[in-house]
C-alpha positions as MATLAB code, in Angstrom:
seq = 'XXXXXXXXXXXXXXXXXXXXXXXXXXXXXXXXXXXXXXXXXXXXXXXXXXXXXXXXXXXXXXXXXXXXXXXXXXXXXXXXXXXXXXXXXXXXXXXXXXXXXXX';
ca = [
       0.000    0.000    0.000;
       2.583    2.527    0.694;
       4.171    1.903   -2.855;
       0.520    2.669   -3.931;
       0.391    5.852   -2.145;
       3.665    7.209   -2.831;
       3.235    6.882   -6.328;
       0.065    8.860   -6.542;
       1.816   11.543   -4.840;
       4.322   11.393   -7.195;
       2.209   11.800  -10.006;
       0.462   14.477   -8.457;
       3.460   16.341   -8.179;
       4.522   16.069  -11.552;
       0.958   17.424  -12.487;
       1.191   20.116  -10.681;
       4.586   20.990  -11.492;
       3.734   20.235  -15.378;
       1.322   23.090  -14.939;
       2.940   25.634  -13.299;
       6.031   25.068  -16.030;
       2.982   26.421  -18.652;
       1.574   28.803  -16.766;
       5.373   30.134  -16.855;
       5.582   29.551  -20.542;
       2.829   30.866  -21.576;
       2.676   33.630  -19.143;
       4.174   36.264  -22.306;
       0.514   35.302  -24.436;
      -1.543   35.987  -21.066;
      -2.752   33.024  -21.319;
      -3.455   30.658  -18.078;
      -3.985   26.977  -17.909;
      -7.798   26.706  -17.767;
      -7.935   29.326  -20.601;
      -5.688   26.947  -22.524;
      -7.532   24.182  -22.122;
     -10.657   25.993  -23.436;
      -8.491   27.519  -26.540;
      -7.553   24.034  -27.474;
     -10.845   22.383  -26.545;
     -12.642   24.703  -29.189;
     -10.161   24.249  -31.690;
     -10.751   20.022  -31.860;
     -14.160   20.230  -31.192;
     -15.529   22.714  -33.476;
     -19.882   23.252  -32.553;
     -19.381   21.683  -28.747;
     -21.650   22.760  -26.470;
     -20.910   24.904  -23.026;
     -22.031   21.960  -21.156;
     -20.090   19.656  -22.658;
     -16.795   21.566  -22.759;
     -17.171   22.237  -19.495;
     -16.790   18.646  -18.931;
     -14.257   18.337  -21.082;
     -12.180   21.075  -19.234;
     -13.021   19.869  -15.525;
     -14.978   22.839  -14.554;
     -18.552   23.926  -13.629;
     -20.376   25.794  -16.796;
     -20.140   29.145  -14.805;
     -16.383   29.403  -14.504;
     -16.099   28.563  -17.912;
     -18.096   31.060  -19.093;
     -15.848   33.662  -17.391;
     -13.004   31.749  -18.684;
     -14.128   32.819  -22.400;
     -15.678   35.979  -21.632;
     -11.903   37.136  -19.712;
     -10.185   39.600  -22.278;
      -6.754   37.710  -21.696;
      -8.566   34.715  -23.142;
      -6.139   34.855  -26.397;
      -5.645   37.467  -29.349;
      -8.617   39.532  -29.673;
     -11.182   38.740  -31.925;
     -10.506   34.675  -31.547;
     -13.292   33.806  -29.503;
     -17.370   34.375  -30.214;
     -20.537   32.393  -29.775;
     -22.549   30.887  -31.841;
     -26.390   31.499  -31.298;
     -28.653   28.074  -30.344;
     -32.065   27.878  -32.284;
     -33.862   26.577  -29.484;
     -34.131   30.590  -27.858;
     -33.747   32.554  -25.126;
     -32.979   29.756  -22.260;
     -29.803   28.147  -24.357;
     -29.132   31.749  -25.265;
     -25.163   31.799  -24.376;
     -25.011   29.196  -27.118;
     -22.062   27.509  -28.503;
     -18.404   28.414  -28.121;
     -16.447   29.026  -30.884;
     -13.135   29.948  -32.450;
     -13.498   33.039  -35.240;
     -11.232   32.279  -38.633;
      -8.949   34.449  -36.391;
      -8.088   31.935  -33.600;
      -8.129   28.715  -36.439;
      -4.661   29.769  -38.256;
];
């Protein structure tokens, strides 16, 4: 058992450590991890939902909204949403990436 245990905090460690050493990277775009992880998210999954990249990102739907409404998000003009058709309660719609943020 203590093999067990010391391994996952091991690996927790590295985690951790594997994302402060982006956050340091990419600290000159003004970028942080969780915005990242939405950035890339949108880029593979082009029409996902809020919900589901939410899940996809490990946060609640709220957080990630801030995530893509915050300026610092990436280069201006990389980020919109898409309107839903079924109205006003699914009005956030979905995230996208503008032509902008594909190339």
């Amino acid at each position: 058992m203590d093999r067990l245990r010391n391994f996952g905090f091991l690996l927790k460690d590295v985690s951790r450590l594997s994302g402060l050493n982006f956050e340091r990277e990419a600290s000159s775009l003004n970028l942080t991890l969780a915005q990242s992880k939405v950035l890339i998210y949108l880029q593979r999954n082009e029409g996902i939902s809020q919900v589901r990249l939410a899940e996809l990102t490990d946060t609640d739907p709220m957080t990630l909204v801030r995530n893509l409404d915050r300026p610092a998000g990436g280069p201006a003009g990389t980020r919109s949403r898409q309107s839903h058709r079924t109205g006003a309660r699914r009005r956030s719609g979905r995230p996208a990436l503008s032509s902008a943020g594909n190339g």
